[in-house]
N, C-alpha and C positions, 0 to 999 in steps of 0.2 A: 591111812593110819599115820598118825607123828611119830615119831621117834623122842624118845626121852633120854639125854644122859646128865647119870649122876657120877658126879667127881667129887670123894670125899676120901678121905684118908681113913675115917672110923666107919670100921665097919656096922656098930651098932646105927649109927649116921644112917649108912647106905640101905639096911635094913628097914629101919622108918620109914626115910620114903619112898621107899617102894609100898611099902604097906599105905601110904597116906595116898598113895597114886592107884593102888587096887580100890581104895575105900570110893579116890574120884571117879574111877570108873563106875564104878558100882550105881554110884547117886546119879555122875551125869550120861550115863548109858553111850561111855567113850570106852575107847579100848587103843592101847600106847603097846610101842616096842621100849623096850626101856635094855640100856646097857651101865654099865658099872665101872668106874675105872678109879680106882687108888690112889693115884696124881696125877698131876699134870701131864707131865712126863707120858705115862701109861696112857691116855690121850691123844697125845699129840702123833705117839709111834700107831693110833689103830686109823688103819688105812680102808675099812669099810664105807657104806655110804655115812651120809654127815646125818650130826641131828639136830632136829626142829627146835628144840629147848633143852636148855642146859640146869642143872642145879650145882652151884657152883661152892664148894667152902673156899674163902681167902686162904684163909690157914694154913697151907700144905707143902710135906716137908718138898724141898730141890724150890722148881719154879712156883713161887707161890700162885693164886688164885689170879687174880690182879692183873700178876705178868700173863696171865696163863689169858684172861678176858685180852687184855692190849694184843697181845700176838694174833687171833684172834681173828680183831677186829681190823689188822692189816689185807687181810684176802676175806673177810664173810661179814655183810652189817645186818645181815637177816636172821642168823639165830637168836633165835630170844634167852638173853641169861637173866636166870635170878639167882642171885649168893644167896647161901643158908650160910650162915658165921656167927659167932662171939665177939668177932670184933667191928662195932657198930661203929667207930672213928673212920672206917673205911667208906662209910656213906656216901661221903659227899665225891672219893676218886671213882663211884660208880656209874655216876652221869658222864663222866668221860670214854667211858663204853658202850654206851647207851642202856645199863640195865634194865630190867626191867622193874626190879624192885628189891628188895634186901628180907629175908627172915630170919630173924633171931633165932639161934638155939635158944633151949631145946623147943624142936619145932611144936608147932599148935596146929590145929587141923583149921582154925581157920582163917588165918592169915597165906598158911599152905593153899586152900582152898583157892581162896581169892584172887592167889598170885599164878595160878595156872589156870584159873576158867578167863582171867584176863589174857595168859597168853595162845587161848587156844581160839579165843576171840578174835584176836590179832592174826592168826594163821591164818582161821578163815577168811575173812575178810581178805585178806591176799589172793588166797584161790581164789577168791569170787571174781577178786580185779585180774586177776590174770585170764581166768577165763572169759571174763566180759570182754579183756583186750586182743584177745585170739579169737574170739566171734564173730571182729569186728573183720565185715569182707563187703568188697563192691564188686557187681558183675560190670564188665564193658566187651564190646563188643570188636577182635582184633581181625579183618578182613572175615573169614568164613568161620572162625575159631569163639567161642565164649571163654572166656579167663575170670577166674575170680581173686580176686587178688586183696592182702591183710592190711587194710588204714593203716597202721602202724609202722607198715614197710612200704608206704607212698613218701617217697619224699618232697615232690611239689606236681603243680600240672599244671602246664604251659597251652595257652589260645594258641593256634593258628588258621585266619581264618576260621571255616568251619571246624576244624578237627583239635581234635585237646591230644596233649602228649602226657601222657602218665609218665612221670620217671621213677622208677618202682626196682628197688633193691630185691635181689632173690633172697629170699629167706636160708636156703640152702645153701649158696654159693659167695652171697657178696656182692653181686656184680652188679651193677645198677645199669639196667634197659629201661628203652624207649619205647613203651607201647600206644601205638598211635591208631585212635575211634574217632567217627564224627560225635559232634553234640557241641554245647554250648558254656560257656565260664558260670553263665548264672547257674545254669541247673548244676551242674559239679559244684560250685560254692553252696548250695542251698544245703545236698547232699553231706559232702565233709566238714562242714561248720560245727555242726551240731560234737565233730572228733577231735578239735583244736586244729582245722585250719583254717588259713586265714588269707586275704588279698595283699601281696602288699605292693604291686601295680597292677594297670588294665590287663596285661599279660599274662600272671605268673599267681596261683594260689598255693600256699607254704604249709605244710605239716609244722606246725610250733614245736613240735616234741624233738625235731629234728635239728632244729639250729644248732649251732656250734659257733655263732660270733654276729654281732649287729653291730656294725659302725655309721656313720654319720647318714651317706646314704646309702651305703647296700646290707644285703641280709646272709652272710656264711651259714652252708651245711655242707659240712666238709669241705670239698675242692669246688662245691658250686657255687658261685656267686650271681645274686643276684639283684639288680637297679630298685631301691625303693622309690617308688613314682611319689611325686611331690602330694598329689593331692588324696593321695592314701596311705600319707607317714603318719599323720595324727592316729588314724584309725587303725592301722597296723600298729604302731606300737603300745597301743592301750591297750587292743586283744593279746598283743605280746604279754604285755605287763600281768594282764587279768589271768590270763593261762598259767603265768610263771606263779603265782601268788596261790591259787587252787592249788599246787603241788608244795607247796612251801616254802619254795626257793624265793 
């Protein structure tokens, strides 16, 4: 269930949409926690869990709306706000928050409509990628032991020899170990490609997700550093490129 908070200073305001948010449940057989708060201020002091979507008035007396989105958006870029306001000259400082969208008072049921089946669009799809990225597990085989272990918390896997070295951060803890199975670079690269990772010499295949610095020839994820081999810089750093570009960056 999402969470819904309205921030409005008029009560008759807060009233509405709640009713416009009973009506969307109604039609889109959704069902919201919804909470209420008066300003900013009254907001900022509720120390409960956080919410999913905000309805925002600029308007409001002490900190107004604005300040209240920028504050905000120093510690959280995931809740989704939409302003309900009068004052529509604030438009254009709403993309510096990332809004999601602006409604005019007095609200209309269907611009309201629009502007939360869009954001509940958006949640979803979140979950989905989150859950699709915690799904994501490889078994290997550690002396007498089976481990399964999350794509996401592989950091790179090093040939030697016969045997691959998974360096695999604990989910739990931080600590990055050495989990050492026989097998082969191709079958492992065949395997995690498909996850964003990538070769970038004979020895060493890279989680993309994980970098944190690419210089001339080596590859930073965190304190590890790693040799880009000459005749797999081209193609390492176009899979670099092509990965960073699917994500937006």
């Amino acid at each position: 269930m999402f969470r819904i908070g309205i921030i409005d200073d008029e009560k008759e305001t807060r009233a509405q949409l709640r009713q416009e948010i009973s009506r969307f449940e109604g039609e889109e057989n959704a069902a919201f926690d919804v909470l209420e708060f008066s300003s900013a201020d009254a907001f900022l002091a509720h120390t409960g869990e956080k919410c999913d979507i905000l309805f925002l008035d600029i308007d409001l007396p002490g900190t107004t709306g604005m300040e209240l989105a920028e504050k905000i958006r120093e510690t959280d870029d995931d809740v989704i706000i939409i302003f309900c306001t009068n004052l529509q000259q604030f438009a254009i400082s709403g993309y510096k928050v990332s809004a999601l969208g602006f409604i005019v008072k007095p609200i209309q049921w269907y611009s309201f409509h629009m502007y939360l089946k869009r954001a509940v669009q958006v949640l979803e799809e979140r979950e989905a990628r989150q859950q699709d990225q915690s799904s994501r597990r490889v078994q290997i085989k550690v002396g007498a032991v089976t481990k399964f272990l999350n794509v996401p918390d592989i950091l790179y896997v090093e040939v030697q020899l016969h045997y691959l070295l998974y360096y695999y951060r604990d989910p739990d803890t931080g600590k990055v170990e050495v989990l050492r199975t026989r097998g082969s670079m191709q079958d492992v690269a065949d395997q995690l490609s498909r996850y964003g990772f990538a070769r970038c010499n004979v020895s060493y295949l890279v989680n993309l997700s994980c970098i944190t610095a690419i210089s001339h020839m080596d590859v930073y994820l965190g304190d590890q550093v790693l040799r880009i081999g000459r005749t797999y810089k081209d193609t390492f750093l176009s899979e670099f490129s092509r990965f960073m570009a699917k994500r937006g960056l």
